[in-house]
Backbone as CSV, one residue per row, in Angstrom:
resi,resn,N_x,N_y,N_z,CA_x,CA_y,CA_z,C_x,C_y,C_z
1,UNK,-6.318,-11.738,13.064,-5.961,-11.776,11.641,-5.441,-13.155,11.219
2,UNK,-4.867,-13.937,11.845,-4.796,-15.580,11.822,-5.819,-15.988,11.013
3,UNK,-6.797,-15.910,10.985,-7.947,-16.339,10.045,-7.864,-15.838,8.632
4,UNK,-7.735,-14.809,8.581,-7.552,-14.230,7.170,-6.243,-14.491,6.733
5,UNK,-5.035,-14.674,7.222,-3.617,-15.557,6.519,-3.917,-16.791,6.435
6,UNK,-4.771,-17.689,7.023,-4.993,-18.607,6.367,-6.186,-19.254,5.637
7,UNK,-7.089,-18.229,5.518,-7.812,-18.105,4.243,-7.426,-17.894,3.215
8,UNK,-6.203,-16.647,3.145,-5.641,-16.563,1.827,-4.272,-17.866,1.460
9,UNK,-4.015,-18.047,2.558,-3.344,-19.411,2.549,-3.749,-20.485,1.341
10,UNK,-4.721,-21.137,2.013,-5.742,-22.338,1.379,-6.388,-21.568,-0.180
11,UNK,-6.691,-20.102,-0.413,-6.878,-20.056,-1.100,-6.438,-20.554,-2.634
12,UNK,-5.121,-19.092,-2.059,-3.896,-19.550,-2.772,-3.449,-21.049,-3.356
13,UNK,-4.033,-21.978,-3.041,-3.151,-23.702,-3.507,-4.776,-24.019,-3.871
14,UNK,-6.220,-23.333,-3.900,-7.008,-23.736,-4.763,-8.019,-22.527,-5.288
15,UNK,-7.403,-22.086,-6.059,-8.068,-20.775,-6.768,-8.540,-21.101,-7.717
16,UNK,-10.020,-21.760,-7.656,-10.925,-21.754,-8.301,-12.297,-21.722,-7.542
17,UNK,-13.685,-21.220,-8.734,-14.858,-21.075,-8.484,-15.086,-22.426,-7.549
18,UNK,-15.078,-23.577,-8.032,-15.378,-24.777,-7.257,-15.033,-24.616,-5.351
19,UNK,-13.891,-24.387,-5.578,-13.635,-24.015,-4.077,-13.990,-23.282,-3.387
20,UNK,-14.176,-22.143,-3.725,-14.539,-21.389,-3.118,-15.520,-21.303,-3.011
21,UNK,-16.880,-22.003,-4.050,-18.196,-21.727,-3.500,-18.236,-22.527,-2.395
22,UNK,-17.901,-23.357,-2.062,-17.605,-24.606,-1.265,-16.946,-24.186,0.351
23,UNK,-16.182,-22.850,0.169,-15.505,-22.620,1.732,-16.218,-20.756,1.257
24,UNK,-17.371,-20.824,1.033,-18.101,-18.868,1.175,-17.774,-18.423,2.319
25,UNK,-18.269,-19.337,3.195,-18.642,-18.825,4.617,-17.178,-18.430,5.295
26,UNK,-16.310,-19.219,5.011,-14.962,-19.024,5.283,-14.268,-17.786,4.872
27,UNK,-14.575,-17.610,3.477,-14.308,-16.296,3.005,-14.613,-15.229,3.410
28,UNK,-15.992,-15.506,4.078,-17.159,-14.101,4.331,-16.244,-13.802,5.759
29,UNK,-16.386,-14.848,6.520,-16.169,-14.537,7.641,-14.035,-13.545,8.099
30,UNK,-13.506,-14.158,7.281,-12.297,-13.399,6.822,-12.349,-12.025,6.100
31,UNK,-13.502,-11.826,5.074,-13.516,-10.615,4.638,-14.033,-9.724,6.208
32,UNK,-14.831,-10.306,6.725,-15.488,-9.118,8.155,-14.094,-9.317,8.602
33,UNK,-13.555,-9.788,9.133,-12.199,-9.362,10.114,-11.541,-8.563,9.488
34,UNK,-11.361,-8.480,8.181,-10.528,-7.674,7.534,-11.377,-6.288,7.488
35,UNK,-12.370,-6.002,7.455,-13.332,-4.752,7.159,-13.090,-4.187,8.524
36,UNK,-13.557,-4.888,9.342,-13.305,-4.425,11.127,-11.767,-4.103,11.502
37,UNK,-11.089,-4.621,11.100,-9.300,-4.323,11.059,-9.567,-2.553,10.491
38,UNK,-9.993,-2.536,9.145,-9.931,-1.425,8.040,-10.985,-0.080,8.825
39,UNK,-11.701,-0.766,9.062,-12.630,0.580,10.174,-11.966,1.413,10.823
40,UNK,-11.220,0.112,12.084,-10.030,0.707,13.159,-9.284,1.810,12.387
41,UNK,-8.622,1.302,11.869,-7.235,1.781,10.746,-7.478,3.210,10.288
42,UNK,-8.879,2.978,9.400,-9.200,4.471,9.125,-9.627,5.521,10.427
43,UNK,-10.252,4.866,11.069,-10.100,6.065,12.836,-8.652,6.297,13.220
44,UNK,-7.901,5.303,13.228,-6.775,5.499,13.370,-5.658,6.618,12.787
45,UNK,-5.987,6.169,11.664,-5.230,7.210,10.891,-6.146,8.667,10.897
46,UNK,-7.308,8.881,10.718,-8.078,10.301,10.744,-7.414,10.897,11.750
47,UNK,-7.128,10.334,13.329,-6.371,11.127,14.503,-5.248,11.562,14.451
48,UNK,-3.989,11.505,13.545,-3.139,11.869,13.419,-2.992,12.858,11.321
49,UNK,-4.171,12.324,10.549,-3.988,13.117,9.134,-5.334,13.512,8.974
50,UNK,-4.882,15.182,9.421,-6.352,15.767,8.686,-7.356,15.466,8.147
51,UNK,-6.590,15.427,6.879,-7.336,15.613,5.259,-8.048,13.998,5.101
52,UNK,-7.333,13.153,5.907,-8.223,11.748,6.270,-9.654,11.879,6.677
53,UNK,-9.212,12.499,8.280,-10.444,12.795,9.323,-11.407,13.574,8.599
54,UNK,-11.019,14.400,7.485,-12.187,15.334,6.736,-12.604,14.561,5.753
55,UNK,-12.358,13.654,5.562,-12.820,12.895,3.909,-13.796,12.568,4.295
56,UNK,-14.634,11.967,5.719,-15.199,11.011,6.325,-15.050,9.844,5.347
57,UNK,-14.261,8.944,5.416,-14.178,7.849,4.215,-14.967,6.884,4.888
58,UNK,-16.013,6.371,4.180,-16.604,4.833,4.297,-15.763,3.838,4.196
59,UNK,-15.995,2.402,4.494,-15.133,1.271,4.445,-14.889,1.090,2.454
60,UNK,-16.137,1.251,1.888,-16.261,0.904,0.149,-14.809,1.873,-0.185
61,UNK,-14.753,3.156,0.517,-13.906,4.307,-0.113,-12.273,3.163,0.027
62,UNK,-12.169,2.161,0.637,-10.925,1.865,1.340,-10.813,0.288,0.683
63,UNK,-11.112,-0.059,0.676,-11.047,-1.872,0.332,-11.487,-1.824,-0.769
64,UNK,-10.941,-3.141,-1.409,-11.288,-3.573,-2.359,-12.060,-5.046,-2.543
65,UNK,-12.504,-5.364,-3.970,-13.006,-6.756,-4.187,-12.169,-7.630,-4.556
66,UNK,-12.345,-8.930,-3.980,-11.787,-10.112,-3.972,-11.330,-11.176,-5.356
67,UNK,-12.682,-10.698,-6.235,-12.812,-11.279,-7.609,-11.930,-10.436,-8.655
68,UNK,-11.298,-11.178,-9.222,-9.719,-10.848,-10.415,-10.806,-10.599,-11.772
69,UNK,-10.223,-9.521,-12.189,-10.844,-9.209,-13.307,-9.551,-9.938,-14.279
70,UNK,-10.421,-11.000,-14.908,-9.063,-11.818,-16.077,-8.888,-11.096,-17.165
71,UNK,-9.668,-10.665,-17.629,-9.393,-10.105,-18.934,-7.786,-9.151,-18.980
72,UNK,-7.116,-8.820,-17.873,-6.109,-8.225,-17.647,-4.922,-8.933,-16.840
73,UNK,-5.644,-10.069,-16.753,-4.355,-10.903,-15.889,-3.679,-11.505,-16.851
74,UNK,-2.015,-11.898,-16.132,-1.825,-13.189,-16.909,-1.868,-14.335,-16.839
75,UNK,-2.461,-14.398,-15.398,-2.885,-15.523,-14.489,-3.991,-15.665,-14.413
76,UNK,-4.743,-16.745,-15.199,-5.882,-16.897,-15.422,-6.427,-17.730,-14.232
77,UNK,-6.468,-17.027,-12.916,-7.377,-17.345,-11.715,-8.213,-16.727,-11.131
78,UNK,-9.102,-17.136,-11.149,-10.721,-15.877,-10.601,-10.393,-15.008,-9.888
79,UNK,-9.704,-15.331,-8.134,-9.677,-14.466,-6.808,-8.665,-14.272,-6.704
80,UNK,-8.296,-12.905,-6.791,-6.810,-12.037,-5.504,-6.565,-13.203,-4.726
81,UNK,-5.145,-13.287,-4.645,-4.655,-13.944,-2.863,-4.480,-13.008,-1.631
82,UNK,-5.268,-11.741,-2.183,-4.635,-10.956,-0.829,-6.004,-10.032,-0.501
83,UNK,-5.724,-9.100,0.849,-6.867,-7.896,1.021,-5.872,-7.003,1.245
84,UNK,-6.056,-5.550,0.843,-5.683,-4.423,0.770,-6.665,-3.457,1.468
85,UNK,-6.372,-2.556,1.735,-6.801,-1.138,2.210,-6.170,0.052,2.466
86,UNK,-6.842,1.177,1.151,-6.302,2.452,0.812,-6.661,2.993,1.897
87,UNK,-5.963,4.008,2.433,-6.963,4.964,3.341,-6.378,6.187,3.062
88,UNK,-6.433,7.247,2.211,-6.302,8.411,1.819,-7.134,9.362,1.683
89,UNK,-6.830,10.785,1.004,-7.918,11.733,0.981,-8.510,11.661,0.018
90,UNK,-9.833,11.396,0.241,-10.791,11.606,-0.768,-11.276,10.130,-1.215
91,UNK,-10.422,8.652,-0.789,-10.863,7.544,-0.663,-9.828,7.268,-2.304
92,UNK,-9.603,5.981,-2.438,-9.007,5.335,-3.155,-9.238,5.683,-4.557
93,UNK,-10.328,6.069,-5.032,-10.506,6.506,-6.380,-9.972,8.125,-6.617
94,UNK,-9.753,9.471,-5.753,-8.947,10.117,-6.230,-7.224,9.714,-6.045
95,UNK,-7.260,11.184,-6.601,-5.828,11.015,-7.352,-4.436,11.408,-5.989
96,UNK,-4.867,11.392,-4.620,-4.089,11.946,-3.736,-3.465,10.635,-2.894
97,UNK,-2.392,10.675,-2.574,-1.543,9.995,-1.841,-2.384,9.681,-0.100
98,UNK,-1.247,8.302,0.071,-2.502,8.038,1.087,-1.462,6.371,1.704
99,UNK,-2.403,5.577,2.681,-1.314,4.800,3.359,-2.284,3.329,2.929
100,UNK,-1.530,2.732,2.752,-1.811,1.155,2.056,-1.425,0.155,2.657
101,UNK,-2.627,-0.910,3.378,-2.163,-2.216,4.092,-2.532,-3.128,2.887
102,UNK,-1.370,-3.925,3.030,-1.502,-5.084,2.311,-0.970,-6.413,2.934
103,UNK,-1.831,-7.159,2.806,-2.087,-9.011,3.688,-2.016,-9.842,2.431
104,UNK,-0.746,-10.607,2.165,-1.089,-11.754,1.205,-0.809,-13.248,1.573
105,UNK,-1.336,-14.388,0.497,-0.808,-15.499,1.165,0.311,-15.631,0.799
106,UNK,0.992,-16.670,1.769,2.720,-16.370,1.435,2.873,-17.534,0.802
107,UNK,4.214,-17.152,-0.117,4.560,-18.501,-1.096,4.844,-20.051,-0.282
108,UNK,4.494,-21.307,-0.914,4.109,-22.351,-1.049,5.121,-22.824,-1.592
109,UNK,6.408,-23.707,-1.730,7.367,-23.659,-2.163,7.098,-25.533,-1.974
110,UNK,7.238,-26.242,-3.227,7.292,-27.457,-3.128,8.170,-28.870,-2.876
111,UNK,8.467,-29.726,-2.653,10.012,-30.703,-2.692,10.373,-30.253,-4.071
112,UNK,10.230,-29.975,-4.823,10.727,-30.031,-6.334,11.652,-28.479,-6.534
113,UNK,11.047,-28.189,-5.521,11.444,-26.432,-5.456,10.413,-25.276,-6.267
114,UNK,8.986,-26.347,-7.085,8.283,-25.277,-7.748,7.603,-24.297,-6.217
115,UNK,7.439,-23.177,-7.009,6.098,-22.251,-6.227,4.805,-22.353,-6.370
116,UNK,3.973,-23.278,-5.267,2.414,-23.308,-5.770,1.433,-21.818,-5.936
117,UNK,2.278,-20.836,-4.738,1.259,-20.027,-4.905,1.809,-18.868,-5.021
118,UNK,1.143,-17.685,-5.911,1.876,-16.311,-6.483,0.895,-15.558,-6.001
119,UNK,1.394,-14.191,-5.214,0.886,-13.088,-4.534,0.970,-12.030,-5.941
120,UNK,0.465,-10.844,-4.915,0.452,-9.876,-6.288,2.009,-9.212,-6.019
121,UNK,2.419,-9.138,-4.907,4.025,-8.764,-4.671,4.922,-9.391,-3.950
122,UNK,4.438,-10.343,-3.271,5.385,-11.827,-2.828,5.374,-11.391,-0.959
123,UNK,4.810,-10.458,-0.560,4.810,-10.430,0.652,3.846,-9.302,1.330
124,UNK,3.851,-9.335,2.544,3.355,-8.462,2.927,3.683,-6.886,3.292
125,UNK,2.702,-5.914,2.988,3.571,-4.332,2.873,2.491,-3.683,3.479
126,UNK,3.807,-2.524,3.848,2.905,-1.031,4.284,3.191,-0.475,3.165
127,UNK,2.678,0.944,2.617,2.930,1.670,1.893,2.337,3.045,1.857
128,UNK,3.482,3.590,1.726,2.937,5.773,2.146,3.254,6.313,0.633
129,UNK,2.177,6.775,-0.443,2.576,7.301,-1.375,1.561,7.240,-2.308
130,UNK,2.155,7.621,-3.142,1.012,6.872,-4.723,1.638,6.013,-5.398
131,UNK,0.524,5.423,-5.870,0.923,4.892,-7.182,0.613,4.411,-8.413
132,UNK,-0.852,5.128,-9.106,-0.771,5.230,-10.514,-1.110,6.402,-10.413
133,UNK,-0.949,7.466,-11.598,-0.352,8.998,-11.623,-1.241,9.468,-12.265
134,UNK,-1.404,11.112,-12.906,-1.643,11.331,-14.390,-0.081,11.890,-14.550
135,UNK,0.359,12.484,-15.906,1.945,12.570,-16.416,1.705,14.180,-15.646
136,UNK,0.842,14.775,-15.473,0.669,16.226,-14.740,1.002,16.197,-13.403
137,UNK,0.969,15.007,-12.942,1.304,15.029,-11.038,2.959,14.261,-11.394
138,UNK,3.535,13.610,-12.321,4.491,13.857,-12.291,5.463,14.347,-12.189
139,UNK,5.054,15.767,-13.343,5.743,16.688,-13.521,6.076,17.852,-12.459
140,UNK,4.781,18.077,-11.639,4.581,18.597,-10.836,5.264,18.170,-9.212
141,UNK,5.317,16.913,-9.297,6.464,16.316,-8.078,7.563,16.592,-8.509
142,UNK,8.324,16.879,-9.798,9.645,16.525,-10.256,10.086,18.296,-10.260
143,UNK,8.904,19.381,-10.240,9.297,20.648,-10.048,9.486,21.017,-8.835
144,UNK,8.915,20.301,-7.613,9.010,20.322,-6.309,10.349,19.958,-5.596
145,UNK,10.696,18.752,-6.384,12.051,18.047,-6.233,13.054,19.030,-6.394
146,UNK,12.825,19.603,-7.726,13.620,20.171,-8.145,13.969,21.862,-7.433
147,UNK,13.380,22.235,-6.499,13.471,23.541,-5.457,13.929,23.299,-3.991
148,UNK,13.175,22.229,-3.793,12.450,21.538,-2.536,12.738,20.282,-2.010
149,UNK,13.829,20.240,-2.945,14.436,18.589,-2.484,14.734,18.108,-1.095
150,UNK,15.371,19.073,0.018,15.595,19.023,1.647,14.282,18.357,1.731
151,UNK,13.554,19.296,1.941,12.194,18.468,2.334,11.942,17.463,2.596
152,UNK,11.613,17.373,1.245,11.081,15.637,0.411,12.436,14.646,1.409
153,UNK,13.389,15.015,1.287,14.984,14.251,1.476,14.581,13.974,3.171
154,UNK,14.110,15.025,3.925,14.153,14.832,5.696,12.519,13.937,5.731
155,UNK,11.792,14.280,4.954,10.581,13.340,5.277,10.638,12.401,5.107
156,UNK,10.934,11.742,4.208,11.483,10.289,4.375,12.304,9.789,5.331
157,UNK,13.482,10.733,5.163,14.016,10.493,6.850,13.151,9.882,7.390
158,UNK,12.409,10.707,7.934,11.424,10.941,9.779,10.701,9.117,9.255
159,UNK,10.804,8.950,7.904,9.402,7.818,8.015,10.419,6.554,8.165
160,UNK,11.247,6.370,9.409,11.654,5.284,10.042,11.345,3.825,9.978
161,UNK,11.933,2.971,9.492,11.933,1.550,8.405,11.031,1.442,7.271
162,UNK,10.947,2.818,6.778,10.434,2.308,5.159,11.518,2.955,4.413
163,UNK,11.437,2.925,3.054,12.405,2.682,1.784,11.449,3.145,0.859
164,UNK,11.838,4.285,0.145,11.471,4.743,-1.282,11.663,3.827,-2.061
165,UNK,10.805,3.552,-3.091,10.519,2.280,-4.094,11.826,2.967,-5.185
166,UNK,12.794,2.386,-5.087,13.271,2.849,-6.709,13.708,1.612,-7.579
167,UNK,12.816,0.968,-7.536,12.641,-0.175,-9.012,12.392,0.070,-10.202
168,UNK,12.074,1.452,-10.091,11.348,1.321,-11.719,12.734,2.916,-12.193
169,UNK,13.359,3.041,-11.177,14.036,4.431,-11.144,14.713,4.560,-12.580
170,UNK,14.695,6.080,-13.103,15.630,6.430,-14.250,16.770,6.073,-14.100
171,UNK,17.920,5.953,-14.823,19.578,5.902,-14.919,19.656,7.726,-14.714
172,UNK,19.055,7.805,-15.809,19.786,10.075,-15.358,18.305,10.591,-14.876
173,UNK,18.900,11.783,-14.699,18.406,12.567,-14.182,17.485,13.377,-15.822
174,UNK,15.961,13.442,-15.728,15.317,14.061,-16.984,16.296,15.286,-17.035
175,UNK,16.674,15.858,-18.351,17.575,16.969,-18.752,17.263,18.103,-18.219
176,UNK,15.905,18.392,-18.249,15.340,19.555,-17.542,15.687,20.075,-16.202
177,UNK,15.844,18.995,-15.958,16.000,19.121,-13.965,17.509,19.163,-13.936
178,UNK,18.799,18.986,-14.874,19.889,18.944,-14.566,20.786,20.039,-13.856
179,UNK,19.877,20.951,-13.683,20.530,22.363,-12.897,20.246,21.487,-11.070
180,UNK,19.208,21.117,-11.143,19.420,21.004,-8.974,20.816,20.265,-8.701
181,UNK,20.934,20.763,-7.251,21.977,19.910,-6.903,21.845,18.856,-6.477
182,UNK,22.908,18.012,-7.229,23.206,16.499,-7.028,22.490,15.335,-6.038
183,UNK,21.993,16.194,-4.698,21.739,15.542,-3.640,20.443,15.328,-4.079
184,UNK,19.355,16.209,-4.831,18.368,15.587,-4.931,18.350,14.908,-6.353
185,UNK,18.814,14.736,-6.908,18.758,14.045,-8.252,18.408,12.461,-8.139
186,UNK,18.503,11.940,-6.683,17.649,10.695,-6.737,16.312,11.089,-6.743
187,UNK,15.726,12.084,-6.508,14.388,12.039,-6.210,13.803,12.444,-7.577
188,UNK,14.366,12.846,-8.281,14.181,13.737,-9.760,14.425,12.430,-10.938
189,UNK,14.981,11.372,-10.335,14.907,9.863,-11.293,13.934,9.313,-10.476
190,UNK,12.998,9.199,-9.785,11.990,8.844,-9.206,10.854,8.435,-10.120
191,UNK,10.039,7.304,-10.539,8.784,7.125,-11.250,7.780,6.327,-9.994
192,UNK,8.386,6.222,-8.760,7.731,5.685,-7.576,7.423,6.688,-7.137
193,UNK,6.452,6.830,-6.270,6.466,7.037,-5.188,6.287,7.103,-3.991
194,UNK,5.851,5.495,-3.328,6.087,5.013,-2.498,6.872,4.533,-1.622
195,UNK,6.955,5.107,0.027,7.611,4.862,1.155,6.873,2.981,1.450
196,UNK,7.924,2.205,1.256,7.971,0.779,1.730,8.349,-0.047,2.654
197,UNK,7.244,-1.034,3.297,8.281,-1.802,4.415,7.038,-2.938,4.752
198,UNK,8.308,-3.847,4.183,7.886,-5.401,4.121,7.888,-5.756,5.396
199,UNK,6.665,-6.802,5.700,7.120,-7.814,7.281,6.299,-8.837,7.040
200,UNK,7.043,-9.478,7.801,6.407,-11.179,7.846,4.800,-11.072,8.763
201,UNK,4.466,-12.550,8.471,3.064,-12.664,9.820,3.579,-12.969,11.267
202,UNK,4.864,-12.318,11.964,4.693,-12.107,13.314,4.479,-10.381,13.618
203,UNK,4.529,-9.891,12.536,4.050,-8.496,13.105,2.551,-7.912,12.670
204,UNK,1.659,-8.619,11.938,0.600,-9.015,12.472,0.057,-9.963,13.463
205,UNK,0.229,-11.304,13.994,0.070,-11.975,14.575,1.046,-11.621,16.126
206,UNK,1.977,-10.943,16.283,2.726,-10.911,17.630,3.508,-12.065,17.542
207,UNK,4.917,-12.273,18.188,5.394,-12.663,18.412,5.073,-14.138,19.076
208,UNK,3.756,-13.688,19.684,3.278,-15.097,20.394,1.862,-15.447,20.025
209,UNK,1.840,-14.933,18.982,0.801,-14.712,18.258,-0.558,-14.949,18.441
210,UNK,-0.258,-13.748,19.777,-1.942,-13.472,20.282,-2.046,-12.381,20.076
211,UNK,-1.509,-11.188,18.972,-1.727,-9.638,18.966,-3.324,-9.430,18.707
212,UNK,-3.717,-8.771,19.564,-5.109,-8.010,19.235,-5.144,-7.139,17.997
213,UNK,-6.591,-7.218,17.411,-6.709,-6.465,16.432,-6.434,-4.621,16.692
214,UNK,-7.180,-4.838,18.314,-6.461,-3.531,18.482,-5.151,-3.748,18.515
215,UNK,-4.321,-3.922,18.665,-2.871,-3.667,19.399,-2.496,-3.900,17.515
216,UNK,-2.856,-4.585,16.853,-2.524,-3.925,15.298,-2.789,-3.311,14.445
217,UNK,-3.811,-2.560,14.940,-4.153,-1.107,14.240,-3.649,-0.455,14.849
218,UNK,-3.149,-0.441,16.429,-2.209,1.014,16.552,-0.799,0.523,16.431
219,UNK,-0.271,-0.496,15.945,1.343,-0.679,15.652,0.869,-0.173,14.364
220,UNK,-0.069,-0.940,13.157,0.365,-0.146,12.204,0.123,1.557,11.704
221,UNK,-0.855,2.033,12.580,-1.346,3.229,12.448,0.286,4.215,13.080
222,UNK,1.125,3.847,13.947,2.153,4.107,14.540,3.060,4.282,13.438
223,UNK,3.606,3.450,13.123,4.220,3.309,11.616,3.712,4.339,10.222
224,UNK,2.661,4.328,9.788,2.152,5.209,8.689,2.548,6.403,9.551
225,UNK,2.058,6.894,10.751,2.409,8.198,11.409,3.153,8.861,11.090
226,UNK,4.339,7.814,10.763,5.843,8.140,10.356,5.960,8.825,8.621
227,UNK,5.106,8.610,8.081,4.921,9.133,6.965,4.064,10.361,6.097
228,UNK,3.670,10.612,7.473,2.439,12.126,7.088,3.148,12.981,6.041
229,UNK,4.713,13.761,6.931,4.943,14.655,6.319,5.149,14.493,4.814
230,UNK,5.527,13.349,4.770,5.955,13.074,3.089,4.224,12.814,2.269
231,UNK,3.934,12.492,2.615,2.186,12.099,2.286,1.589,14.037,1.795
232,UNK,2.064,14.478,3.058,1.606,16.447,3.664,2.130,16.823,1.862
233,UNK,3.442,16.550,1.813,4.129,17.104,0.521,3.874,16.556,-0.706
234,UNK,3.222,15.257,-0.370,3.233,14.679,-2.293,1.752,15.146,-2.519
235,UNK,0.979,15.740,-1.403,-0.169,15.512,-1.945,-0.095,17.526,-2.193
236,UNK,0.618,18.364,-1.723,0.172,19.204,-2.091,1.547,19.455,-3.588
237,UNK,1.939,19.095,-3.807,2.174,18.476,-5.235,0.872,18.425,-6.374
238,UNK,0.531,17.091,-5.386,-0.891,17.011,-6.399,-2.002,17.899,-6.816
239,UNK,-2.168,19.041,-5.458,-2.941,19.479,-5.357,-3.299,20.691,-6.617
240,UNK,-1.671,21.131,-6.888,-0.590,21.966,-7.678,-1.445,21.605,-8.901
241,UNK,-1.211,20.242,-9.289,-0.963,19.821,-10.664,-2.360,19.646,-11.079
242,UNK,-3.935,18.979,-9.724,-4.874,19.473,-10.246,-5.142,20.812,-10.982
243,UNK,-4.872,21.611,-10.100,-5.340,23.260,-10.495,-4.902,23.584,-11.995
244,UNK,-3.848,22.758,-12.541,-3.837,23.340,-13.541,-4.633,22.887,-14.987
């Protein structure tokens, strides 16, 4: 994976068409390491989550494209600095929870103290959860919370160095839900819901940074492991809120 951090590296400090037609081959050859990483990953994960192993997901169901759609940025630069890969049920376009690698280039920090180069979240992440909704799988997590809060509360537990996203979290608790008890009322101000955990490039690369691609698809496949049960519960949440 050394190749692909510093593809997105170099990218990052020249993100434009010019360049990049200029280093393709460089690109191409970083996107295959990353696809072959994402293959592993999804075998990986099918052996320990069902509803994975039954999706049969293709690599298209899991990755994404490289080229920035501008019309929605505010950063008017052609290419992502990063590669991602969903691997959930039913593949990245439904609506079910699922485990997310993300590889970006890391900030570029100048003598002046400016930042040359901006990621889409400033580092690199795992992530166990969802995260864009319809307001029906909301509601439907927040009635779950609201019975079922232990649960939700010990699965996260079990998912050992990640962190529930609460950045975007309510101040109260929605009025509706003000009868549960107290203990789950963080989960009931919840608009995340993603299990998180940042790391630098020695836990892709190893410490001595000769880690095999195998030996990092099963550290990170090891890690997501840690997050089934909560994944088990948000998705039959979802499953809830389809039916209706």
């Amino acid at each position: 994976m050394k190749q692909v951090i510093e593809f997105l590296t170099d990218l990052s400090l020249n993100n434009n068409k010019e360049w990049f037609q200029a280093h393709k081959a460089e690109y191409q050859q970083a996107q295959n390491t990353f696809n072959q990483f994402t293959l592993k990953l999804i075998d990986a994960i099918s052996a320990f989550d069902e509803d994975v192993a039954q999706s049969h997901l293709a690599l298209k169901d899991c990755t994404y494209r490289i080229y920035k759609d501008m019309r929605f940025s505010k950063e008017k630069v052609p290419y992502k600095t990063h590669f991602g890969a969903y691997v959930n049920k039913g593949g990245k376009k439904s609506p079910y929870g699922g485990y997310y690698f993300h590889i970006e280039a890391p900030a570029i920090v100048t003598a002046d103290g400016l930042c040359q180069s901006k990621g889409l979240i400033g580092s690199n992440l795992l992530a166990a959860g969802i995260y864009c909704y319809e307001p029906k799988v909301l509601k439907s997590l927040r009635d779950e919370f609201s019975v079922n809060g232990d649960t939700f509360l010990n699965a996260i537990a079990s998912a050992e160095g990640f962190k529930l996203d609460g950045s975007r979290a309510l101040k109260k608790v929605p009025a509706e839900f003000a009868f549960a008890p107290e203990r789950w009322h963080g989960l009931l101000r919840q608009r995340d819901f993603s299990l998180c955990r940042e790391f630098g490039n020695d836990y892709v690369l190893g410490r001595n940074g000769k880690l095999s691609m195998d030996g990092l698809v099963e550290k990170v496949a090891a890690d997501f492991s840690k997050c089934k049960d909560y994944i088990h519960l948000l998705n039959m949440a979802i499953d809830y809120a389809m039916e209706q």
